[in-house]
Every structure is written in structure tokens, then in C-alpha cells.
N, C-alpha and C positions, 0 to 999 in steps of 0.2 A: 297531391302528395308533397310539393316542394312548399305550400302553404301552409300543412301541416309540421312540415319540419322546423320552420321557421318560427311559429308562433309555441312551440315545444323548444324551443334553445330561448324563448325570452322576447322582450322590447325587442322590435330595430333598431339600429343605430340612429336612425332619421327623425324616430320620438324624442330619445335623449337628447336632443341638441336643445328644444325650446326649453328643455327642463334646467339643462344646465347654463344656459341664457339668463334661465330667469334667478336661477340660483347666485349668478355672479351679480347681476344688476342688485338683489337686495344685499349683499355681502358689504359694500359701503355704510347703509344704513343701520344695520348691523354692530360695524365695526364702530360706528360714531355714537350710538346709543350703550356701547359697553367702557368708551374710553371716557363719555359722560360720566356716567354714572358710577364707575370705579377709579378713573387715572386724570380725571381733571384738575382734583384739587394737587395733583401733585407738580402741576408745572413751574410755578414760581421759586422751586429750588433749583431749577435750572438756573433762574437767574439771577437768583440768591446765590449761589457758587460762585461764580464768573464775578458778580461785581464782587465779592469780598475776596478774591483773586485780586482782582485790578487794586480797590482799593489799600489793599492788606499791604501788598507790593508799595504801592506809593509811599506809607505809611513809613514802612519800614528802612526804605528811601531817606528820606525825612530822618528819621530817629537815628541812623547811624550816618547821616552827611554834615554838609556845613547846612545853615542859616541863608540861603538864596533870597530870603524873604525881602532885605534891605535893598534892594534893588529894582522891587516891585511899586508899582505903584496902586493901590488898589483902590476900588470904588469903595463912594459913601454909604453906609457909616463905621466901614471898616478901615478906610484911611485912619481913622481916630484912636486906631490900637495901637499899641507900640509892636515892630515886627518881633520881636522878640515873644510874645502874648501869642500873635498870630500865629507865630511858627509853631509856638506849642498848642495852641486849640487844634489846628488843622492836623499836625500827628496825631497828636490823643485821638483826632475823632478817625483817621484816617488805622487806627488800630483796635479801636474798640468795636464800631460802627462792624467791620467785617467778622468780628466774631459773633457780635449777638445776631449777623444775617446767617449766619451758616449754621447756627441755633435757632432763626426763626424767630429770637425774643425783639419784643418791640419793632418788628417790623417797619411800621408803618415811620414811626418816629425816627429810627436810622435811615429809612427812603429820605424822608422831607429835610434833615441833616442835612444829608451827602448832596441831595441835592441842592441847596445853599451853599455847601462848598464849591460844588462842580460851579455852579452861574457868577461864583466870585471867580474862580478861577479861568471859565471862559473870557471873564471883562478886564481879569487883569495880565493873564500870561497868553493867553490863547487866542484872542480877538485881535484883531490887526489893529498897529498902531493909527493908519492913517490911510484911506479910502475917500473914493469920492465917487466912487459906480456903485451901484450894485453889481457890475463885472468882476469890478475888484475884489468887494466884498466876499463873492461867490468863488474867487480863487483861494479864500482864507480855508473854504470847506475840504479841509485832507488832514492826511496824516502828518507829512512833516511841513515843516515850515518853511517855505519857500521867499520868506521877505513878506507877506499875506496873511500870516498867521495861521494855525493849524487847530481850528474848530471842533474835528469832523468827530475823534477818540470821542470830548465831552461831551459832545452835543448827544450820541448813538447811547453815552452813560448815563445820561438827562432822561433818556425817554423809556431806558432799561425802567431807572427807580423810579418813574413816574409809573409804570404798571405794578410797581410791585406797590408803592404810595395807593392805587386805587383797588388792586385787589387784595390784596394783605400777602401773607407770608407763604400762603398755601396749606394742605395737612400736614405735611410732615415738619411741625414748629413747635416751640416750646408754647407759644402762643395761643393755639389751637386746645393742648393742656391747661391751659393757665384761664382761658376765658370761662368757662362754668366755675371757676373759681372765683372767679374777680364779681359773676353779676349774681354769687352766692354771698354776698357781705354785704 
């Protein structure tokens, strides 16, 4: 009687367990095959935000300060500009460049940009004047400037726009619009 009762109210509790075992172990698989296939293209606006944050801010920097420029010394073949040139390239692009990222337009091309800028700016304000370790070197990697130089902001900017340089802009881009138009001509 107590066998019949039991199998009249349902499952045991002791079947459910491998069931929902197994329900949770494919629930990753699951979850990675839906973020595939619906929210992947969407992550490079994350990092489309954040750098035309960072950049925009510099930019704007620049455009309402003094000319710091004259005081730099920058690597070849940018020593051969007058600072004055330089100062206004690096705004322009340090104000344009984060709009067309938070648009998605021309992605690729304001990655490879910025990034030019940033590996001037690591060699000329940001890389330690003078080292002879690589201990030393390796103190230049932080935030503020300790006498070492402080690397660490560009370098983490350097490798941002390099994935957005390799994957593009993502779906949500003006670029993503704009390409069955571009390879319709």
C-alpha cells in the first residue's frame, strides 16, 4: 500500500536529482550557443564606448588647454612636424576618431589611427626617459609616473584598438549598414 501511494503522488525525489544534474551541466552549452548566435556581434561596442570616452576626454583636453606639445620630443618622422601641426592633428583626431567609434563608422581605420597615436605617445610622453634593466623598464608599467614612466593606461589602449582593428566594429555600426552598400557599386 505504501508503494502504491508513492508512485500515485509522482517521481521520487531521488529520480529528479540525475534529471536536474543533467539539466544544469547542458545549461552552459546552451547559454554559449545562444550568446553565439544572437549577442556576439554585439561586443565591440563595449569597447567602442570606453575608448571614445578615454579618447574624446583627451581630445577635449587638448582643444581647450595650452600647446604642451613644445616640450616633447617626439620620435621619427614626427620630430619633423612643427608642434604646432602636431598639436592640431592629435586633437582633430583625438575628437573625430571617438565619434565615428560610438557610430561604428570606419571602424577599422579610426582603430589603426588611434593606434599610431597612442605608440607616439607611449615613445614620446609615456616610456621612461632612461633605463638600463629591464627591472627598470618594467617599473615604467603603471598608472602614475613614478620617475619610470607610466606605460600601463596606453599600452591596455593599444590592445583595446587592436581587437576592435581585427574584428571590426561589431553589429550595432553604421558600418555594418554601409557594407552591402559599398560592395553594391
Amino acid at each position: 500500500m505504501n508503494d502504491l501511494s508513492k508512485s500515485a503522488q509522482g517521481p521520487c525525489t531521488a529520480c529528479l536529482i540525475p534529471s536536474c544534474i543533467e539539466r544544469l551541466c547542458t545549461m552552459p552549452s546552451l547559454l554559449s550557443r545562444c550568446f553565439d548566435s544572437n549577442l556576439q556581434g554585439l561586443a565591440p561596442i563595449f569597447l567602442r564606448l570606453l575608448l571614445a570616452y578615454e579618447f574624446g576626454e583627451a581630445g577635449l583636453e587638448k582643444l581647450y588647454g595650452d600647446n604642451w606639445f613644445t616640450d616633447v620630443s617626439f620620435p621619427f618622422p614626427f620630430s619633423l612636424l612643427p608642434t604646432d601641426f602636431s598639436w592640431t592633428l592629435a586633437t582633430g583626431l583625438e575628437i573625430i576618431a571617438p565619434m565615428a567609434l560610438i557610430l561604428g563608422f570606419m571602424t577599422r581605420f579610426f582603430s589603426a589611427a588611434l593606434m599610431v597615436l597612442t605608440v607616439v605617445a607611449i615613445a614620446a610622453v609615456h616610456w621612461s626617459a632612461e633605463w638600463h634593466t629591464l627591472a627598470e623598464l618594467w617599473k615604467g608599467y603603471a598608472i602614475t609616473d613614478q620617475g619610470y614612466g607610466n606605460y600601463k593606461l596606453p599600452l591596455v589602449y593599444l590592445f583595446m584598438l587592436s581587437s576592435l582593428l581585427l574584428s571590426g566594429s561589431g553589429r550595432l555600426a553604421v558600418d555594418v549598414w554601409l557594407k552591402p552598400r559599398a560592395s553594391s557599386i
